[in-house]
matplotlib code that plots the C-alpha trace (Angstrom):
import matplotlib.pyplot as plt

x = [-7.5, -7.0, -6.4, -7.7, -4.8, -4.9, -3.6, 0.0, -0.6, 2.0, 5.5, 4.5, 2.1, 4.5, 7.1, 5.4, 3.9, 7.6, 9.1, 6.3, 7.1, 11.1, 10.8, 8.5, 10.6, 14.0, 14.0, 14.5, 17.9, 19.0, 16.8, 18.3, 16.2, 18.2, 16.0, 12.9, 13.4, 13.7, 11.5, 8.9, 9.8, 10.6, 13.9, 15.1, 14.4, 10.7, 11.1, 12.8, 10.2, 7.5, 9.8, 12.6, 14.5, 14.4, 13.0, 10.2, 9.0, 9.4, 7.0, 4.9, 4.4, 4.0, 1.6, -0.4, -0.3, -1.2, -4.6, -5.3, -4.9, -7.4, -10.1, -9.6, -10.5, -13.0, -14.7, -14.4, -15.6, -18.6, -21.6, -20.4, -23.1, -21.4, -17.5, -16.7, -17.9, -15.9, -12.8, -13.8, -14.0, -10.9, -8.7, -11.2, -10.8, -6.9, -7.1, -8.0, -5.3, -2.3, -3.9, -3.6, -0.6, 2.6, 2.3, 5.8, 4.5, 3.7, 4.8, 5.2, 7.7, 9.8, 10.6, 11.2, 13.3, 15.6, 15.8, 16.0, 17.3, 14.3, 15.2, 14.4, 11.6, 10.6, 11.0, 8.9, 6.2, 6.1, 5.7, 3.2, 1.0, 1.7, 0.5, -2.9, -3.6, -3.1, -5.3, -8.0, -8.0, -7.6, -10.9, -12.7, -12.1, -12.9, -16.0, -16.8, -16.1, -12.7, -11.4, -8.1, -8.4, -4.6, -3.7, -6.4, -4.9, -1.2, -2.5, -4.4, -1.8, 1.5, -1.0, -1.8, 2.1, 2.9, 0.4, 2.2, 5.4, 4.8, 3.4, 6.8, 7.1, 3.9, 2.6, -0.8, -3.7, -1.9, -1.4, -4.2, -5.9, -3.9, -4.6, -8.7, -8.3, -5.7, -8.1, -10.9, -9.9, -8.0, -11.2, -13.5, -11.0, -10.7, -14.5, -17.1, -19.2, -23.1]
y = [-29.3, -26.1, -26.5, -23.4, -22.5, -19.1, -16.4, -15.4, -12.4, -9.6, -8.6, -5.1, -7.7, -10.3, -7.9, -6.0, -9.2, -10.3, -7.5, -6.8, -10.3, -10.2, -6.5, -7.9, -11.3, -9.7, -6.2, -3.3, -2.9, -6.6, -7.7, -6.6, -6.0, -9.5, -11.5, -9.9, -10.4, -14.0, -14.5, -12.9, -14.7, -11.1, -9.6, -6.5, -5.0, -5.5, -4.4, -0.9, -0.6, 0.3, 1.1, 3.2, 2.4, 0.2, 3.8, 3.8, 0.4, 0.8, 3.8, 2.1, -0.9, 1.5, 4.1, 0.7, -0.3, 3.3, 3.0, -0.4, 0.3, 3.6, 1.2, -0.6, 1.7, 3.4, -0.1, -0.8, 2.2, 2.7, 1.0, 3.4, 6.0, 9.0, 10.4, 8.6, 5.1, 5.6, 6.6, 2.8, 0.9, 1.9, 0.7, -2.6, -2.9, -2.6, -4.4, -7.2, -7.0, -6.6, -10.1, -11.6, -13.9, -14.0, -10.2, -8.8, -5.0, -2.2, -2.0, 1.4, 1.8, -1.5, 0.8, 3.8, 1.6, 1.3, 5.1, 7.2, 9.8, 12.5, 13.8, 10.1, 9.6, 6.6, 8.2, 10.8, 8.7, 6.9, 10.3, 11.6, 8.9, 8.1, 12.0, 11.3, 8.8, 11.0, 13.6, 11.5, 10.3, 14.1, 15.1, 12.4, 13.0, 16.9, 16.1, 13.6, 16.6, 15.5, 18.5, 18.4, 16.5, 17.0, 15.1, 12.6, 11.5, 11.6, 9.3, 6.9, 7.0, 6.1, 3.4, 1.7, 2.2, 0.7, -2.2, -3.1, -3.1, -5.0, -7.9, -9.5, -9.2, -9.4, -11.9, -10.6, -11.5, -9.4, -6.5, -6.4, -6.5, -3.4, -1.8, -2.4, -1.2, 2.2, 3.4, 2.8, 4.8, 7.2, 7.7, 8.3, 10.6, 12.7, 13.0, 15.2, 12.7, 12.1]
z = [-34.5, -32.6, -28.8, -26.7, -24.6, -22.9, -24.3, -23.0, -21.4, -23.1, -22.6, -20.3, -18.1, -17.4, -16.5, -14.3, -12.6, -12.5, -11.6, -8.4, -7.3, -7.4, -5.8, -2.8, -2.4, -3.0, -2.8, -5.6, -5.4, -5.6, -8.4, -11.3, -15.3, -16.3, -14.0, -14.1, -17.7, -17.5, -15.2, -16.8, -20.4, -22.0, -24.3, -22.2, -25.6, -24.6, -21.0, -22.1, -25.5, -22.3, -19.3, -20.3, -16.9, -13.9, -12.1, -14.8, -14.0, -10.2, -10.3, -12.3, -10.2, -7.3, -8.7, -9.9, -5.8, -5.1, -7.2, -6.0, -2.4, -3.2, -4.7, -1.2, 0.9, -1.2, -1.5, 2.8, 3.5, 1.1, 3.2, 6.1, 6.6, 8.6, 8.5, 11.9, 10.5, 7.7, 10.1, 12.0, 8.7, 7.3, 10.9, 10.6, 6.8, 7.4, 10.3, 8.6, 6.3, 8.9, 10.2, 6.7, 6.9, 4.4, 3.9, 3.8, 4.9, 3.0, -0.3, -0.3, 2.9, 1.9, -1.7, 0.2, 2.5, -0.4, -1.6, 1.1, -0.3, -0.8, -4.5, -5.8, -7.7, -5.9, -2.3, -3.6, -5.6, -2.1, 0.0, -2.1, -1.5, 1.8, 2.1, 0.1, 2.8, 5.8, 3.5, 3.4, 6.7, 8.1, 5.8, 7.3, 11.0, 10.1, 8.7, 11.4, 13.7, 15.6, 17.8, 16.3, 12.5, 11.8, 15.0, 14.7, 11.7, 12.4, 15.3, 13.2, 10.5, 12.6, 14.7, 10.9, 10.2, 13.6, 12.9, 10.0, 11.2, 14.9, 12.2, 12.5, 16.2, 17.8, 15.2, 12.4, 14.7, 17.8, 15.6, 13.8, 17.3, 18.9, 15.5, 16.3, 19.9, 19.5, 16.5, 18.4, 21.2, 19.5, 17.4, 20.7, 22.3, 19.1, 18.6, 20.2, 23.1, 21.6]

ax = plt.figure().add_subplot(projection="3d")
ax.plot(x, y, z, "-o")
ax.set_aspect("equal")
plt.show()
């Protein structure tokens, strides 16, 4: 009689599952394609068949965060009706994720942590999308009218950064609270008075 077991999810899958969970936990650097492999149950054979270096399957992993964290946002933002609603539910929506706890930081800045050296592809997958974000969020304060869109979101950006990083010192709830209160103000301050 046949049982119905799951299907094992395939070789790419598990490696890139493994792979994101040793990077996070360990670091880039010190997690070498051996343990991925074995922790992921995979021949390197199979890692390199779909990754043709370590550099391949960190961008992957990274532009995979990339689209994820887009969705994100998209999807916190959509009931917002106006620009500057939008502005307030993405610091809320992130807000709520600096206060999640057990979150090591931002994927993105831990990898370009690692490689700082501006030619590498992973500093520059990381700075191209760390770029997109500050894009978005300057088109939404110019559309919600801000004096000065360019320095509303450099503001909002580095306060978001700055939330993220004060997890470990201030604790998630007291970030994620300075994060809701500097966005708010900086918001008000950047946009015209009703």
């Amino acid at each position: 009689m046949a049982g119905t077991t799951a299907a094992k999810p395939k070789a790419a899958e598990r490696i890139q599952d493994a792979a994101r969970e040793l990077f996070e936990r360990q670091g880039i650097r010190a997690t070498g394609v051996e343990e991925v492999c074995r922790v992921a149950e995979a021949t390197k054979m199979s890692l390199y068949r779909t990754y043709p270096s370590k550099d391949a399957l960190v961008a992957a992993i990274l532009a995979e965060d990339a689209a994820e964290h887009d969705a994100w946002i998209e999807e916190a933002m959509a009931p917002a009706a106006t620009a500057a609603e939008r502005l307030h539910a993405l610091i809320e929506a992130t807000a709520v994720e600096v206060a999640e706890p057990g979150v090591c930081g931002c994927p993105m800045l831990l990898a370009q942590a690692e490689f700082r050296d501006p030619t590498h592809p992973t500093y520059q997958v990381v700075a191209t999308f760390k770029r997109g974000c500050q894009e978005r969020v300057r088109a939404l304060a110019e559309q919600a009218g801000a004096h000065d869109p360019e320095l509303l979101a450099d503001q909002l950006s580095v306060a978001i950064e700055g939330a993220i990083a004060a997890r470990s010192y201030l604790g998630e709830a007291r970030a994620a609270d300075a994060l809701r209160s500097s966005g708010a103000l900086l918001i008000a301050a950047a946009l015209p008075q009703k």
